[in-house]
OpenMM code with the backbone's topology and positions (N, CA, C; nanometers):
from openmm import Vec3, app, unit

residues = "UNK UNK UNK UNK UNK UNK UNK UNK UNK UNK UNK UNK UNK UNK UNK UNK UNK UNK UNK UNK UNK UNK UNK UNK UNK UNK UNK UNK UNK UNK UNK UNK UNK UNK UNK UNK UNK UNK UNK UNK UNK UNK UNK UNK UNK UNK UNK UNK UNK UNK UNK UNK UNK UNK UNK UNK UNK UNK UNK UNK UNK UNK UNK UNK UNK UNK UNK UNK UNK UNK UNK UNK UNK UNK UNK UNK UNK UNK UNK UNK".split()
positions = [
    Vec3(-0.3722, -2.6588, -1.4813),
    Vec3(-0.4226, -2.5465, -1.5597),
    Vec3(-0.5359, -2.5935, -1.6500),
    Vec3(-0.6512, -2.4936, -1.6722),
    Vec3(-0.7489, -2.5285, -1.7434),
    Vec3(-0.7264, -2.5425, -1.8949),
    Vec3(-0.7772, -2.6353, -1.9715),
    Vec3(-0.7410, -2.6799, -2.0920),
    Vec3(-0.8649, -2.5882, -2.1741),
    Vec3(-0.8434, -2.6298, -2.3081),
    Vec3(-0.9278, -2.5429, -2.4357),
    Vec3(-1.0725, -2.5256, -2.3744),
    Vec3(-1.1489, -2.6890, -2.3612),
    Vec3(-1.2807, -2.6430, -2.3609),
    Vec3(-1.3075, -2.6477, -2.2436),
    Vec3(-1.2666, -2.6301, -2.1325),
    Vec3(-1.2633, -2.5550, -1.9721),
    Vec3(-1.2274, -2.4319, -1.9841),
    Vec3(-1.1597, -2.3604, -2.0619),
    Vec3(-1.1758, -2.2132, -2.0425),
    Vec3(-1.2753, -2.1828, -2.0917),
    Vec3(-1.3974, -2.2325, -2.1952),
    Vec3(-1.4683, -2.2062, -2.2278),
    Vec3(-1.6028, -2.2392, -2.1684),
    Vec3(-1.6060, -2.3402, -2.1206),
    Vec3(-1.7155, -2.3507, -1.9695),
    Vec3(-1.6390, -2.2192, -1.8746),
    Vec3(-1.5650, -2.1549, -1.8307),
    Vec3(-1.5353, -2.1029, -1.7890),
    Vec3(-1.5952, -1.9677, -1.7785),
    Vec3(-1.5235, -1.9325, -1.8938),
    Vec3(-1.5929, -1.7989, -1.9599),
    Vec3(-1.7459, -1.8013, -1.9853),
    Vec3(-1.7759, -1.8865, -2.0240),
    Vec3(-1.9608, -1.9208, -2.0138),
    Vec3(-2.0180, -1.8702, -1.8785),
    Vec3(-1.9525, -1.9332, -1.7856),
    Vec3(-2.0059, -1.8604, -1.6421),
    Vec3(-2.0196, -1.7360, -1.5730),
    Vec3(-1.8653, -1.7339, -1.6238),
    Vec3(-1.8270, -1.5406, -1.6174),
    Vec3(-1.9348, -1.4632, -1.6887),
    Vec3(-1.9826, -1.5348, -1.8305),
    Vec3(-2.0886, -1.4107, -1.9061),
    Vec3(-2.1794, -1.4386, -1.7624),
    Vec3(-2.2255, -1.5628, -1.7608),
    Vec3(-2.3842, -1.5744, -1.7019),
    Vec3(-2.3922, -1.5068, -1.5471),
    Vec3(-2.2976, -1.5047, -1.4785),
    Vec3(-2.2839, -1.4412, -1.3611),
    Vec3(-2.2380, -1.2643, -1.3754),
    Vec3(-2.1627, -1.2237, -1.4610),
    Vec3(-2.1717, -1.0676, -1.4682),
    Vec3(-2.2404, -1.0282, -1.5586),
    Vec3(-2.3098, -1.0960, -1.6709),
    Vec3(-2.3699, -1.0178, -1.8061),
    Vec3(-2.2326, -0.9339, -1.8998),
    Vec3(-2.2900, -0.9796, -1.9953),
    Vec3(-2.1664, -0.9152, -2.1194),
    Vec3(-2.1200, -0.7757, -2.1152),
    Vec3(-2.1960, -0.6886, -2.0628),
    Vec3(-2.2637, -0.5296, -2.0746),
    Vec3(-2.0771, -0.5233, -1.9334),
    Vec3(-2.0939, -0.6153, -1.8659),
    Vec3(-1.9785, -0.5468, -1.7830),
    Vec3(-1.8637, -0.6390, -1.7694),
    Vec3(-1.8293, -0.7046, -1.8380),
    Vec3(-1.7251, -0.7688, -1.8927),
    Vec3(-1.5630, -0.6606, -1.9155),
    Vec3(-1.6025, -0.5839, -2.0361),
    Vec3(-1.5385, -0.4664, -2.0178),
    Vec3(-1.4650, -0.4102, -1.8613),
    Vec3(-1.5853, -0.3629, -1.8274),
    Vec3(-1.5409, -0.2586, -1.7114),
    Vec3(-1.4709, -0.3431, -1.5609),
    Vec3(-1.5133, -0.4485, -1.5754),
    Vec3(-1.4557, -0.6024, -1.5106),
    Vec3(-1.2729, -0.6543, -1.5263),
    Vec3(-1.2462, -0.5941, -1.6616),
    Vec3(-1.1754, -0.6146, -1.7574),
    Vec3(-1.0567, -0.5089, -1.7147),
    Vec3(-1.1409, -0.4068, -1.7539),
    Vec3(-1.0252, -0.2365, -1.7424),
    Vec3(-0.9764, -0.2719, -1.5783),
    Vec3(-1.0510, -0.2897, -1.4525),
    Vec3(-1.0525, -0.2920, -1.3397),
    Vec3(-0.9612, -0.3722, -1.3051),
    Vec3(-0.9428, -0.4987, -1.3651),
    Vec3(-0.8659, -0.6283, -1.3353),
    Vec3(-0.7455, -0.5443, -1.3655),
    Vec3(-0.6985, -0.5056, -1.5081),
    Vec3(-0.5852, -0.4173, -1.5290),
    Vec3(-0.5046, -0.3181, -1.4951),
    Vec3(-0.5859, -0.2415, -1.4052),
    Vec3(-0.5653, -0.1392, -1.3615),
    Vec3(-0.5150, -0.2141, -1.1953),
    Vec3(-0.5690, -0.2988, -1.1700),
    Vec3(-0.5186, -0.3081, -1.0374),
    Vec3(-0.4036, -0.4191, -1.1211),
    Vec3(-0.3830, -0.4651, -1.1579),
    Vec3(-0.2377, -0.4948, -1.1802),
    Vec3(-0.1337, -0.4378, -1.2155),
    Vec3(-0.1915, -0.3599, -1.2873),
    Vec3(-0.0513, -0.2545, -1.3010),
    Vec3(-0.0019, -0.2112, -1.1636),
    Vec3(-0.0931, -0.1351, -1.0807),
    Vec3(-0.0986, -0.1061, -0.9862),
    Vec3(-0.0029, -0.1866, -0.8641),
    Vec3(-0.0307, -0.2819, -0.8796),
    Vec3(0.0751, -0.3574, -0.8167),
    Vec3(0.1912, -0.4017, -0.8669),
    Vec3(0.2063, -0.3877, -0.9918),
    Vec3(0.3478, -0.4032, -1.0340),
    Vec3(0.4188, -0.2795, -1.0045),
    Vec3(0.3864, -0.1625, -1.0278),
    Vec3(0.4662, -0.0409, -1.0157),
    Vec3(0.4812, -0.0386, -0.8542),
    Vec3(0.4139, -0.1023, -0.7518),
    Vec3(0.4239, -0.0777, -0.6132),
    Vec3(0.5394, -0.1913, -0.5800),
    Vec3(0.5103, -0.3127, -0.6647),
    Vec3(0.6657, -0.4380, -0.6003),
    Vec3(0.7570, -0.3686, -0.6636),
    Vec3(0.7400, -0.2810, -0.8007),
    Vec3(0.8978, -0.2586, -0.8719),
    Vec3(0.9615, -0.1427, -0.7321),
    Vec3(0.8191, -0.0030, -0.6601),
    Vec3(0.8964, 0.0514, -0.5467),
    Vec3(0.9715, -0.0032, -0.4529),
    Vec3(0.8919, -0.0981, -0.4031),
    Vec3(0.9195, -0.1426, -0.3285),
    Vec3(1.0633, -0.2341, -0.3335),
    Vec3(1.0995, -0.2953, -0.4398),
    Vec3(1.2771, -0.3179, -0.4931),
    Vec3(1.3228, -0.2145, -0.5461),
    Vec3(1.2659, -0.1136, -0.5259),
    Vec3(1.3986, -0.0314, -0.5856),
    Vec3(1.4061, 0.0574, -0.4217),
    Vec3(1.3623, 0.0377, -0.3452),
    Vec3(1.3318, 0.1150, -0.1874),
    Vec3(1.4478, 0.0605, -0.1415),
    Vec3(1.4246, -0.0975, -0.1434),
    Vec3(1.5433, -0.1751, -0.0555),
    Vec3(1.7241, -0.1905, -0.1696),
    Vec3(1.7107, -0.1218, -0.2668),
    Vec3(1.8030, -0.1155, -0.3467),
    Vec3(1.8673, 0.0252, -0.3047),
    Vec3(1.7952, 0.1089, -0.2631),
    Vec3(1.8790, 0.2358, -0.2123),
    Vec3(1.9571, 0.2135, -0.0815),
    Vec3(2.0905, 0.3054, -0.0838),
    Vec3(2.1646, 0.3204, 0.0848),
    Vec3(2.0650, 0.3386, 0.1807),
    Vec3(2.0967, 0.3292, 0.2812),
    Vec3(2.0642, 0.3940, 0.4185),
    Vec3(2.0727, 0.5122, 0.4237),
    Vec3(1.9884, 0.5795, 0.5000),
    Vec3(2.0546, 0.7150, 0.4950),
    Vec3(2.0944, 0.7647, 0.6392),
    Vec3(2.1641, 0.8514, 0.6107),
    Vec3(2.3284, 0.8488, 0.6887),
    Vec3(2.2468, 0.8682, 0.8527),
    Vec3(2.3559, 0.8584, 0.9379),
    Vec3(2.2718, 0.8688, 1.0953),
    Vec3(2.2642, 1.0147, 1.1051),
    Vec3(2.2002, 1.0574, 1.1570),
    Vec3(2.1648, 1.2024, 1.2672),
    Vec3(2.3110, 1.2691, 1.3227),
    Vec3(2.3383, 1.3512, 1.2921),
    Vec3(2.4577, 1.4426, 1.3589),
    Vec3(2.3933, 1.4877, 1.4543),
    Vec3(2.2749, 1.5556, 1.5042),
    Vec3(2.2560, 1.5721, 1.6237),
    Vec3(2.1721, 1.7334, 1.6013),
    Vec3(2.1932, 1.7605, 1.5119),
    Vec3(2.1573, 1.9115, 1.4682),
    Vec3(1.9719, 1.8944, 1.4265),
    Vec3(1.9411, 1.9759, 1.4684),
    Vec3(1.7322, 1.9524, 1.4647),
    Vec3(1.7374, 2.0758, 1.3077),
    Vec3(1.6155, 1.9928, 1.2432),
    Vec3(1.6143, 2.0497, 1.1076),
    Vec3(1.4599, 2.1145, 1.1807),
    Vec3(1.4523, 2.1958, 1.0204),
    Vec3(1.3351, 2.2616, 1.0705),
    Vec3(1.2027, 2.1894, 1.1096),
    Vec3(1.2040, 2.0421, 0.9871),
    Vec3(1.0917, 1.9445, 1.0391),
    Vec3(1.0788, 1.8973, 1.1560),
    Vec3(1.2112, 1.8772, 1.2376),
    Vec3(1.2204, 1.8114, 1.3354),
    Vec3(1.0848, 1.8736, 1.4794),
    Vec3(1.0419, 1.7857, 1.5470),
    Vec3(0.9092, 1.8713, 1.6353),
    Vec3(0.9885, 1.8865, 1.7742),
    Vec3(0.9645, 1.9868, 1.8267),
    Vec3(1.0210, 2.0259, 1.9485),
    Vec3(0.9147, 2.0981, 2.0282),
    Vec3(0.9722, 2.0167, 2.1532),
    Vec3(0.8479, 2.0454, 2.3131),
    Vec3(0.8991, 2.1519, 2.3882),
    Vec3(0.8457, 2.2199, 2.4195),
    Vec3(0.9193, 2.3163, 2.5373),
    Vec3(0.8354, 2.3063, 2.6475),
    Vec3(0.8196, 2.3252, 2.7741),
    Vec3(0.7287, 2.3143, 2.8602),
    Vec3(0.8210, 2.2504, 3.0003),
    Vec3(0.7294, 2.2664, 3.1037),
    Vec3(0.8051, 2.1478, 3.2171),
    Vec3(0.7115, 2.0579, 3.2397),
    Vec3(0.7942, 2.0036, 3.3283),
    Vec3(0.7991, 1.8105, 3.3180),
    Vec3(0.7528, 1.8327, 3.4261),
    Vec3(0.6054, 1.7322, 3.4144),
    Vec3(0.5234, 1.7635, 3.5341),
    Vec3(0.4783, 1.5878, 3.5956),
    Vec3(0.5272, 1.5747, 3.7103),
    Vec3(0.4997, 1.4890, 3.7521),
    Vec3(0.3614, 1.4511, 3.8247),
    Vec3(0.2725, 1.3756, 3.7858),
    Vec3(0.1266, 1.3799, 3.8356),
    Vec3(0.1191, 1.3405, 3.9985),
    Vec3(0.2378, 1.2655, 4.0247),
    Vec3(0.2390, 1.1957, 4.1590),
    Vec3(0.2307, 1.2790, 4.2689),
    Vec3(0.3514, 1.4181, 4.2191),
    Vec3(0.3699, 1.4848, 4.3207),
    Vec3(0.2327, 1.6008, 4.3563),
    Vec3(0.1912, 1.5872, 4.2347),
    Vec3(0.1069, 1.6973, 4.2466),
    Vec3(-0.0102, 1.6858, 4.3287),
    Vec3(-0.0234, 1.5477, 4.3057),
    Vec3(-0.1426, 1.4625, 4.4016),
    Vec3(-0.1411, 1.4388, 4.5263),
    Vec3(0.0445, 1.4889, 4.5922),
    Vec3(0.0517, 1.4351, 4.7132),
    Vec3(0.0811, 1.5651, 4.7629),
    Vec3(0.0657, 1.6895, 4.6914),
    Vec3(0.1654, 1.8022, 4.7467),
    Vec3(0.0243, 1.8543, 4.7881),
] * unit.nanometer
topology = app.Topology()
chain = topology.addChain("A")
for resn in residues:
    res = topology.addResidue(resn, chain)
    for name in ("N", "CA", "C"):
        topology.addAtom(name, app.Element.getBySymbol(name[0]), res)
């Protein structure tokens, strides 16, 4: 880990390569994506902390997508 006056060569570079003017907004950005990822690992343990949810009885909900149509075989059609 960098010691006292290495973070400060450090930070020297950071000004000289972004300029002071966006330090700030460099700043908010860094933060924001960390939060960001903390609230997504805390989902993500609390996802695998929930049950399973239960199996399928067999009954189609309204989401469920359903085909109606016939089953058309291309082979035969090509040979008929």
């Amino acid at each position: 880990m960098p010691q006292g006056a290495e973070w400060l060569i450090i930070l020297a570079i950071v000004i000289l390569v972004f300029g002071a003017a966006k330090l700030p907004d460099l700043a908010r950005g860094t933060g924001q994506a960390l939060r960001i990822f903390k609230a997504e690992t805390k989902g993500l343990k609390d996802d695998d902390k929930k049950p399973a949810a239960p199996a399928s009885t067999g009954e189609l909900n309204a989401a469920d997508d359903i085909a109606e149509g016939e089953i058309v075989d291309e082979h035969r059609e090509k040979n008929a």
